[in-house]
Backbone bond lengths (Angstrom), bond angles and torsions (degrees), N, CA, C in turn:
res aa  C-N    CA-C-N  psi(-1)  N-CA   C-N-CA  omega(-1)  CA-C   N-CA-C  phi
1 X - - - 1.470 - - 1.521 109.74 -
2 X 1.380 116.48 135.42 1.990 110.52 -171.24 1.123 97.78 -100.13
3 X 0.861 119.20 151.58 1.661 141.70 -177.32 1.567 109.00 -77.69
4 X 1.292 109.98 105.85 1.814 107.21 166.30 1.584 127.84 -35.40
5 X 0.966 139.17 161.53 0.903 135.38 178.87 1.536 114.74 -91.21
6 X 1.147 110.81 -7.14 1.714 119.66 -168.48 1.701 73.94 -93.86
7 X 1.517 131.88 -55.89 1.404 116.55 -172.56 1.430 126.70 -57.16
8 X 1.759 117.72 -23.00 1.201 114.77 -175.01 1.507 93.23 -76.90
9 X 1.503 120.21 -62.62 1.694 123.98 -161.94 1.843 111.20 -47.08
10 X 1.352 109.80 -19.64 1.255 104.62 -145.12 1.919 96.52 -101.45
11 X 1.597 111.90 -20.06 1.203 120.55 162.13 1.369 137.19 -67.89
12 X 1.244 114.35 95.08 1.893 103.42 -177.73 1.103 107.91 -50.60
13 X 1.194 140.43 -38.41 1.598 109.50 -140.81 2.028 90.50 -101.16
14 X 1.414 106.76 16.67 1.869 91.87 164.63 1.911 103.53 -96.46
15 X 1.301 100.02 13.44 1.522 102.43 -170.81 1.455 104.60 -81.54
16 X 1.367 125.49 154.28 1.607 107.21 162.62 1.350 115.49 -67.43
17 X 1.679 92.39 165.25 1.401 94.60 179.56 1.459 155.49 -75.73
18 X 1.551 104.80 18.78 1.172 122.90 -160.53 1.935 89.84 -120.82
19 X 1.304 111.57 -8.26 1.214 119.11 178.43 1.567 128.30 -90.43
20 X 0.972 88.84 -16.40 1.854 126.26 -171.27 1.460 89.17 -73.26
21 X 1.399 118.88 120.91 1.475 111.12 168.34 1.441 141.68 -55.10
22 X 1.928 98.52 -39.61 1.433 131.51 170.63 1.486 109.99 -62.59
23 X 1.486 129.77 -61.74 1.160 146.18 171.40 1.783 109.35 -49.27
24 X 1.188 107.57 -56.03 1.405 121.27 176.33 1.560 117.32 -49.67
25 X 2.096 119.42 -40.61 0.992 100.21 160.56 1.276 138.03 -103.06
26 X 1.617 104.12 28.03 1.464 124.58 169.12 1.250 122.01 -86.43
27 X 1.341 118.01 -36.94 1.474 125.36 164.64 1.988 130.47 -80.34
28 X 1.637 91.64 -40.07 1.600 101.26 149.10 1.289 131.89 -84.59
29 X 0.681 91.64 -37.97 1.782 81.68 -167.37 2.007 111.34 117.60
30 X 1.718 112.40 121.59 1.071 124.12 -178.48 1.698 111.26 -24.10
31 X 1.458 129.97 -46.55 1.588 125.36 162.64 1.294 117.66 -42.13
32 X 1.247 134.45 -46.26 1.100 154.50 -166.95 1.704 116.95 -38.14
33 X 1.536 116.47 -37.46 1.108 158.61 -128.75 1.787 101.01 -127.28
34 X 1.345 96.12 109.01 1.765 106.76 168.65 1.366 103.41 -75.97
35 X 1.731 107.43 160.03 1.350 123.79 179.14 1.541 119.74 -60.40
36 X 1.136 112.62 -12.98 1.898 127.08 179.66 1.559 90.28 -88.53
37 X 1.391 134.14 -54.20 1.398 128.66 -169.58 1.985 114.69 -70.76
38 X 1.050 110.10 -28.73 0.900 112.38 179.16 1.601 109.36 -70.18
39 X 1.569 114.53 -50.87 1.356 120.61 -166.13 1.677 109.01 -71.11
40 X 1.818 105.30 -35.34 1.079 104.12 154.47 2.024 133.17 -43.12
41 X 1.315 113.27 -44.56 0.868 133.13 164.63 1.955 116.03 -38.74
42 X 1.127 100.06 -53.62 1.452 116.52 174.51 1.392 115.88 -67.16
43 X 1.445 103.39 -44.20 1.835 98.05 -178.92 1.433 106.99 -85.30
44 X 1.394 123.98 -20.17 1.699 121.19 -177.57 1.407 104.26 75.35
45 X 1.140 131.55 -51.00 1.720 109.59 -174.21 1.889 89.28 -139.73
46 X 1.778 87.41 -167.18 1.593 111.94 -143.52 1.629 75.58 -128.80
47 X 1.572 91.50 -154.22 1.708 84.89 179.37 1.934 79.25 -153.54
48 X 1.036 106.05 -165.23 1.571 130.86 -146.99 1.728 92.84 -57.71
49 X 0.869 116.93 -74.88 1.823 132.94 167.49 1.799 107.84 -43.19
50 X 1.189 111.92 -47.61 1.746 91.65 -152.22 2.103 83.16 -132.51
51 X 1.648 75.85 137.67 1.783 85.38 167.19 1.353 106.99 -64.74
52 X 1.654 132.59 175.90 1.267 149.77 165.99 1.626 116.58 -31.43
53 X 1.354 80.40 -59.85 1.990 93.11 169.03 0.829 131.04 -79.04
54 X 1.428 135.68 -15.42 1.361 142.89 -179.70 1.802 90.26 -96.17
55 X 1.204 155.10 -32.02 0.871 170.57 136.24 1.983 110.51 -10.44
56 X 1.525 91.34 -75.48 1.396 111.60 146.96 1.652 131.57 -17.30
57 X 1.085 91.04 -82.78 1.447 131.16 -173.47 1.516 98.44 -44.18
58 X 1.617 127.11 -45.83 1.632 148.74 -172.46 1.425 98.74 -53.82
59 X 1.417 99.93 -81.11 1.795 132.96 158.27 1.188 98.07 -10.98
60 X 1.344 133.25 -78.81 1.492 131.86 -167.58 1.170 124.66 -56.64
61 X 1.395 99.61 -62.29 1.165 109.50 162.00 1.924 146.35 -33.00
62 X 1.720 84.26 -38.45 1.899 97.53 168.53 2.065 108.19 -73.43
63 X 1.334 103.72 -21.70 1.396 128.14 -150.24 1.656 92.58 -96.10
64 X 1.428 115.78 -4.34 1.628 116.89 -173.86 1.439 117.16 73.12
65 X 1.673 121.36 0.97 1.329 124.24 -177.17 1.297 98.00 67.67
66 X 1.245 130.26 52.14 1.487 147.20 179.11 1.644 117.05 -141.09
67 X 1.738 129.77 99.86 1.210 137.11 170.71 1.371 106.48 -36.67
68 X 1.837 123.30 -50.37 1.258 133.41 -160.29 2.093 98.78 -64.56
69 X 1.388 115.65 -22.24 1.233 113.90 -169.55 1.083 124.03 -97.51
70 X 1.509 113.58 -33.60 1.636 128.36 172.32 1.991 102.85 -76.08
71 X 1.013 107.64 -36.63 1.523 101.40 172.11 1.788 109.04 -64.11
72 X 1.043 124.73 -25.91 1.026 121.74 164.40 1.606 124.82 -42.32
73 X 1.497 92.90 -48.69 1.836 113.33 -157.40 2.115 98.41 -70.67
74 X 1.067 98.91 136.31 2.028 107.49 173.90 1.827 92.07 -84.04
75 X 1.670 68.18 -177.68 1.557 88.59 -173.60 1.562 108.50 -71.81
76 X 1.350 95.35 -50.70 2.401 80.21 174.02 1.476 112.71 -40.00
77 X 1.355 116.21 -58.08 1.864 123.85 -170.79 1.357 91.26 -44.80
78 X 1.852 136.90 -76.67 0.651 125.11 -165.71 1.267 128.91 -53.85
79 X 1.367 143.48 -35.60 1.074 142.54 172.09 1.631 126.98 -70.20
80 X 1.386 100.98 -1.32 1.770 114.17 170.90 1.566 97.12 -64.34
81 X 1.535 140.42 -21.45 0.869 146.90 165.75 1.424 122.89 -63.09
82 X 2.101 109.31 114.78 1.509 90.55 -157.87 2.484 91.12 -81.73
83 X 1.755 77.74 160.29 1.559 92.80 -170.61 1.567 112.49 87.00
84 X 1.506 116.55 -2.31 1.758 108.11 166.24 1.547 112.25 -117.85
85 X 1.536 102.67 110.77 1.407 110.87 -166.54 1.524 80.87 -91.98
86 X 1.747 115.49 -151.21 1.400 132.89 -136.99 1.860 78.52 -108.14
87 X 1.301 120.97 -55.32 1.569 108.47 -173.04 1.438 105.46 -64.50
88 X 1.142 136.37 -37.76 1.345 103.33 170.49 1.232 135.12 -114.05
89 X 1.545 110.93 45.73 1.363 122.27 155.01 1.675 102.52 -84.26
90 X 1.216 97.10 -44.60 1.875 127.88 178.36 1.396 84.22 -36.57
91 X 0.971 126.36 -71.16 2.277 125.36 -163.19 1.892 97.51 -72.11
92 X 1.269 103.83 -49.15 1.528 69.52 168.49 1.305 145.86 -68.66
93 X 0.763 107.30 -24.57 1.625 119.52 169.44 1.181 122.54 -70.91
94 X 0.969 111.86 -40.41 1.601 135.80 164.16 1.598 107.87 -56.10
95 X 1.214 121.92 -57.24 1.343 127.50 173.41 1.763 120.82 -71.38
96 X 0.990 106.41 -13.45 1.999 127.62 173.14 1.433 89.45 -89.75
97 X 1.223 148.40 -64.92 1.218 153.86 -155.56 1.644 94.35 -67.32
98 X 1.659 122.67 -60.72 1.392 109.27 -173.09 1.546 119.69 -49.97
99 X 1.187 94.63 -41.42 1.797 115.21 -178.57 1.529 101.68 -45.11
100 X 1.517 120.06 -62.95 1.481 131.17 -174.43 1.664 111.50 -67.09
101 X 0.832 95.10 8.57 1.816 119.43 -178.76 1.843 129.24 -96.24
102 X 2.057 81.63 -49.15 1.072 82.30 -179.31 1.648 105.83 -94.07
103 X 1.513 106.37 -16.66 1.445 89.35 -175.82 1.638 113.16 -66.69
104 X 1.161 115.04 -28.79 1.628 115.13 156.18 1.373 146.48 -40.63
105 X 1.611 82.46 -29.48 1.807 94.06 174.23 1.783 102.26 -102.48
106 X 1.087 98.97 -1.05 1.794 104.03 160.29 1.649 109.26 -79.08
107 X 1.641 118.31 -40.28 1.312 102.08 -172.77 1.597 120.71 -85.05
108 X 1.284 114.24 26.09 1.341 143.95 -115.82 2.004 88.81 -129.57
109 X 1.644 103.21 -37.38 1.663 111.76 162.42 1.403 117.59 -53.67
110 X 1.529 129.92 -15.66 1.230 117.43 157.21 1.962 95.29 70.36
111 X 1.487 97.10 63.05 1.793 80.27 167.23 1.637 133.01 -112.51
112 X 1.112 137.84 -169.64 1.224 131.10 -175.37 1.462 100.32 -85.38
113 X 1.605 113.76 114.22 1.758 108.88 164.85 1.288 108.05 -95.46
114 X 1.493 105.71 129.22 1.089 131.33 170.50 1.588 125.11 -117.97
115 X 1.640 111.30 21.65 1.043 122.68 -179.94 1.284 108.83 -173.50
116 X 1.475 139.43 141.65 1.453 149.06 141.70 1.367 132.19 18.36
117 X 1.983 89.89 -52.02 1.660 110.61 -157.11 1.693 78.24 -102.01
118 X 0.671 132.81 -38.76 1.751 137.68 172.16 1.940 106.42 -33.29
119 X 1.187 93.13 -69.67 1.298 108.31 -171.80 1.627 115.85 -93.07
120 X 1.659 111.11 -4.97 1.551 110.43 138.06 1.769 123.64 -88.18
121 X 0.614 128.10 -39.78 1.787 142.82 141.39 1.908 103.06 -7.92
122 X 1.540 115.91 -47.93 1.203 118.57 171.07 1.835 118.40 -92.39
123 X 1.293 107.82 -19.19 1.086 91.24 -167.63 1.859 102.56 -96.06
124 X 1.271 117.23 -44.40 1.175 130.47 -165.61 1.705 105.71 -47.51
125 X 1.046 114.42 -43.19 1.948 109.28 179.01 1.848 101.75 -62.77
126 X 1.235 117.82 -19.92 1.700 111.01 -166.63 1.389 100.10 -92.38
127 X 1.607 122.14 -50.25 1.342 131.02 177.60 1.390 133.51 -116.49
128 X 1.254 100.50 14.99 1.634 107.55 173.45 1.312 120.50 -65.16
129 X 1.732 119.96 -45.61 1.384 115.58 -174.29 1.740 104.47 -105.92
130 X 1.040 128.81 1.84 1.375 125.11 153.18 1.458 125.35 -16.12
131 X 0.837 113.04 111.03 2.026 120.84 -172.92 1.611 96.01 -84.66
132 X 1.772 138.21 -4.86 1.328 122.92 153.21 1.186 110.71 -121.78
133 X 0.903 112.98 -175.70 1.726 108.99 -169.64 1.832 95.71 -110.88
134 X 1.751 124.51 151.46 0.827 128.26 -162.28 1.863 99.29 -159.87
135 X 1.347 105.15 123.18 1.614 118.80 -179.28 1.783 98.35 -74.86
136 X 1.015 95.88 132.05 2.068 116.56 169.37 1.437 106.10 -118.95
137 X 1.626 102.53 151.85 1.571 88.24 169.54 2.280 80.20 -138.58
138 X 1.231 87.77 136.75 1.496 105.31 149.31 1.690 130.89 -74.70
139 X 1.241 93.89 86.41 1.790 97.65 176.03 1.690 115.19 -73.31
140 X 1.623 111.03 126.99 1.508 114.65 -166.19 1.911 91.96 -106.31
141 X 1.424 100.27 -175.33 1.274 112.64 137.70 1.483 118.63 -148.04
142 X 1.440 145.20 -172.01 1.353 139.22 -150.86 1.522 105.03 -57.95
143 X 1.264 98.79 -39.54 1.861 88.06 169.09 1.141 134.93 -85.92
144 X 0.965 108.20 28.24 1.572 131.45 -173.68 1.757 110.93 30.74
145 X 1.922 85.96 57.39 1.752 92.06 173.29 1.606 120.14 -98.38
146 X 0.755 167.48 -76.20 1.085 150.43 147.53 1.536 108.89 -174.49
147 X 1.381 117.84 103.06 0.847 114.12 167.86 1.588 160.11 -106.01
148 X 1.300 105.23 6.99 1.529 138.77 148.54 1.555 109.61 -171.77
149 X 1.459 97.19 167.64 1.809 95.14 164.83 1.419 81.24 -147.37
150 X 1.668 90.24 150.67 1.564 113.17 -162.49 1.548 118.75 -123.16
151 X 1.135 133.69 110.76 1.256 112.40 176.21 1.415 130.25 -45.82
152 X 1.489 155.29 121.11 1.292 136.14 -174.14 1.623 109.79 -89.68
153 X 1.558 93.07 -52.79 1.503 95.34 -166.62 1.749 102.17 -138.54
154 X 1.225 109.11 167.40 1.557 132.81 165.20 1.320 121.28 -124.39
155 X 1.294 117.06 152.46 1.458 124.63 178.84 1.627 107.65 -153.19
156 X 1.650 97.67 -148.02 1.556 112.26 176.65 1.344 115.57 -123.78
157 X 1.481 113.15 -169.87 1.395 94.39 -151.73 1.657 113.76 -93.83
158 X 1.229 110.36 80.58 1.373 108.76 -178.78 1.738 93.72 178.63
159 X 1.374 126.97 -23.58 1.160 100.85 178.06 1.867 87.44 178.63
160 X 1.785 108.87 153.61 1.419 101.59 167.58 1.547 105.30 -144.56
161 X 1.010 113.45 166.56 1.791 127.29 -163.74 1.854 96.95 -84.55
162 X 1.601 107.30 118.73 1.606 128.45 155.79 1.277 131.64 -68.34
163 X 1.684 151.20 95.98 1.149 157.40 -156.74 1.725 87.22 -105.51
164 X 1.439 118.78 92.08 1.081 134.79 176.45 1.789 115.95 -36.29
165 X 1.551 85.83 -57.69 1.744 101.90 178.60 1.319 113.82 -59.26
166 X 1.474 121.31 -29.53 1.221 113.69 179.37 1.677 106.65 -72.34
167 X 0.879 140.10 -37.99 1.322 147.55 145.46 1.793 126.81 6.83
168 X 1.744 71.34 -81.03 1.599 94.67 174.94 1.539 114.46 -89.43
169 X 1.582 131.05 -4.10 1.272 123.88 170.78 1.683 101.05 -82.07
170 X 1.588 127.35 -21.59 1.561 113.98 -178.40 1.427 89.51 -84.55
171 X 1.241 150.69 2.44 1.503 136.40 -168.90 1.218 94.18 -103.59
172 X 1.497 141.09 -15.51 1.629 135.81 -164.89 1.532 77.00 -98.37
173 X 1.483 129.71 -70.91 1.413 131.69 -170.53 1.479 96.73 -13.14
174 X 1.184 92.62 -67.90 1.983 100.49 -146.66 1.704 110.96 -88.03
175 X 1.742 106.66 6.79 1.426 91.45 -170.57 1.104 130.26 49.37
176 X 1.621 117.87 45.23 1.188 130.36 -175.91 1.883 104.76 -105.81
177 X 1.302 119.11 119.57 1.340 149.92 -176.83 1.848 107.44 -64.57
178 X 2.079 103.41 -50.77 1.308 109.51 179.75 1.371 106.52 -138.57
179 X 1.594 89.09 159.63 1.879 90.76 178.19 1.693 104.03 -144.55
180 X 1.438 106.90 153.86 1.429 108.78 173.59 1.400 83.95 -124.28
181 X 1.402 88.58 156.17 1.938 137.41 177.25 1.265 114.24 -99.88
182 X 1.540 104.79 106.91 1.526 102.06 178.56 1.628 97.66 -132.44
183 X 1.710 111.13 155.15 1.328 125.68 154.12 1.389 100.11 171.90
184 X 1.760 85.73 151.61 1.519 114.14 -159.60 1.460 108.62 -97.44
185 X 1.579 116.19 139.85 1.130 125.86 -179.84 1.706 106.33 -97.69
186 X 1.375 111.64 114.41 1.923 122.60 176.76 1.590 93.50 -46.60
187 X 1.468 107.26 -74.23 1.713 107.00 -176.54 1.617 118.31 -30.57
188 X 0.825 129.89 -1.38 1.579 144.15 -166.85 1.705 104.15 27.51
189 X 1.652 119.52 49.87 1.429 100.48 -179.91 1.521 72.48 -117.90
190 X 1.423 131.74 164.65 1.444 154.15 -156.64 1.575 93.25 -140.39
191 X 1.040 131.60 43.55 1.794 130.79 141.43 1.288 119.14 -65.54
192 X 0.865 150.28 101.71 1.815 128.36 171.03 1.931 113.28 -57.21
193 X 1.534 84.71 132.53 1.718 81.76 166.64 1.257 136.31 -46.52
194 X 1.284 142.40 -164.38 1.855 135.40 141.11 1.291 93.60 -74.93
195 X 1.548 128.50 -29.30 1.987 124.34 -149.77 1.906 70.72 -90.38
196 X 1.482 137.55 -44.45 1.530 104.85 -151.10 1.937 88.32 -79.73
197 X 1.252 124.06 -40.11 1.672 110.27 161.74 1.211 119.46 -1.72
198 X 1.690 95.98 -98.47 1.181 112.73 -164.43 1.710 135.29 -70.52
199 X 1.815 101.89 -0.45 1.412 119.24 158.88 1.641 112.54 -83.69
200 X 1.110 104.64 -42.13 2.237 108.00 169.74 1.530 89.09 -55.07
201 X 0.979 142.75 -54.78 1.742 123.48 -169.45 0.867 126.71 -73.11
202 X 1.476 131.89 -43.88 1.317 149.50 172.82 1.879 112.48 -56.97
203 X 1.225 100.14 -34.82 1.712 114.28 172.82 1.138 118.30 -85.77
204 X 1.856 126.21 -22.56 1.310 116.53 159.91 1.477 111.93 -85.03
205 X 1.355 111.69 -37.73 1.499 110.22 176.13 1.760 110.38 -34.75
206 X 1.384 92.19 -68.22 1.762 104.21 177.69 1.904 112.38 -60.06
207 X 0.764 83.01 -22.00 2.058 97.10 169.98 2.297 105.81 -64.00
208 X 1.115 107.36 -55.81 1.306 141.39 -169.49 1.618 93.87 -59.87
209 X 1.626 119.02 -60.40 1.424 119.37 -168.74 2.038 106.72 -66.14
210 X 1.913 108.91 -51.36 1.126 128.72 152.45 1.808 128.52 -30.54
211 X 1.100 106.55 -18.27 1.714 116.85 -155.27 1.520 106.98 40.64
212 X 1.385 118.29 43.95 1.411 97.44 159.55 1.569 90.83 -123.58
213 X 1.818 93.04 169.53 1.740 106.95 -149.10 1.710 94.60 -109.24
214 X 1.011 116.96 127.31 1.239 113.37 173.98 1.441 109.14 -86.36
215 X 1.432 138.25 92.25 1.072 133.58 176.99 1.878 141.42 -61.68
216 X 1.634 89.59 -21.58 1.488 94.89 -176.01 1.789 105.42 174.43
217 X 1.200 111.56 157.22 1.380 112.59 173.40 1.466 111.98 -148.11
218 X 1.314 102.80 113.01 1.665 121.98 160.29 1.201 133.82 -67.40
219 X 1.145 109.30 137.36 1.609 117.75 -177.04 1.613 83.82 -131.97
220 X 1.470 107.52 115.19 1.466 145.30 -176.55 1.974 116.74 -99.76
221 X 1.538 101.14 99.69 1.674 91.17 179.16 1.929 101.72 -101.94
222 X 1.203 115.36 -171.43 1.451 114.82 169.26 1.277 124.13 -43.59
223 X 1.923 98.55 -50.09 1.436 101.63 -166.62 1.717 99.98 -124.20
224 X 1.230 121.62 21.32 1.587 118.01 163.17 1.293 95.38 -160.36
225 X 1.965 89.40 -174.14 1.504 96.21 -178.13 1.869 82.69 -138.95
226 X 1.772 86.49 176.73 1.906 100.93 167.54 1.577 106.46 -135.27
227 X 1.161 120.94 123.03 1.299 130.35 178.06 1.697 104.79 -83.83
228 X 1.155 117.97 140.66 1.769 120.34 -179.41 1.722 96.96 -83.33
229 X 1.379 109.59 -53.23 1.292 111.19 -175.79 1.894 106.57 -61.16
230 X 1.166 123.14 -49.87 1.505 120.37 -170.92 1.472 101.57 -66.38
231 X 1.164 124.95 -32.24 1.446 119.70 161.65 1.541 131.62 -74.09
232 X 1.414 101.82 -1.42 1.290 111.82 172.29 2.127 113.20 75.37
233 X 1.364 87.12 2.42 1.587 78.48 -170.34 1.674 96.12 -92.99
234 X 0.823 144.62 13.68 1.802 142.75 160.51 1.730 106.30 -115.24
């Protein structure tokens, strides 16, 4: 019986071996490896029509060739894809999730912000691609090193409710001097509300009685941020 040609193309392992994704980052090295081979890597196979990577490659492609976009997508979206059942939407997501994990335990060095992009630099991997929006606060101390950031609150996707005190009770905790204001808008447009306004004032006001300094408040999208202070409106 001869082998189709959709069966030869569609099999990795008749590929050479430097083509092989698995093999490929055994002999190169994990860089080595495009974003279709890697993800390939995660799902393990292709389906009847398309090898692993070419499979891949689809995926990305609907996703804009953007991690920040396919992490977006659930398990139904993903499985509109023929050859992605429920386990391996399950690893991708799973594997997007570690990623958003580790970049967390990167912001996790605790460094001195001395700028905007500093202290968006930390926030944007935790709440940038968030599908609700969620208030952070950056806890400082006199050197404006960083000494935790805390989630305060959660909501939906357009806006969520601030418990002020909770605020200022992690700033007594930690003996924290300054704090920045962060939360991410799902809509990814970076306007500030009148409600994110008139909460930046009310939190430095209450910052002012506290002696702690409210330094700045971010409004965090996927792929930027808006500083109140660099815009001059705080």
């Amino acid at each position: 019986m001869k082998t189709s040609y959709s069966e030869k193309t569609t099999n990795i392992k008749s590929w050479a071996e430097d083509d092989r994704p698995r093999e490929k980052l055994m002999l190169k090295g994990k860089s080595s490896l495009s974003d279709a081979e890697l993800l390939a890597i995660i799902m393990g196979s292709g389906n009847r029509e398309e090898t692993a990577v070419d499979l891949a490659k689809r995926i990305l492609s609907k996703s804009e060739n953007n991690w920040h976009e396919l992490a977006q997508k659930s398990i139904k979206e993903l499985c509109e894809f023929k050859g992605v059942g429920e386990a391996k939407a399950i690893s991708i997501i799973t594997a997007l999730e570690i990623g958003r994990r580790r970049a967390l335990q990167q912001a996790l060095e605790k460094p001195i912000i001395s700028s905007s992009q500093a202290a968006a630099g930390i926030m944007q991997p935790i709440i940038g691609d968030l599908p609700t929006e969620e208030f952070w606060v950056l806890y400082l101390n006199q050197s404006n090193k960083v000494l935790k950031y805390q989630k305060i609150s959660s909501g939906g996707i357009s806006q969520t409710l601030v418990d002020q005190r909770l605020v200022f009770k992690y700033a007594l905790e930690l003996n924290a001097t300054a704090l920045i204001l962060s939360h991410n808008h799902p809509s990814g447009k970076l306007k500030p509300s009148e409600a994110d306004l008139n909460l930046t004032q009310n939190i430095k006001k209450a910052g002012e009685i506290m002696n702690v300094q409210v330094l700045d408040h971010l409004i965090i999208t996927q792929t930027a941020y808006l500083s109140l202070v660099d815009e001059g409106i705080f």
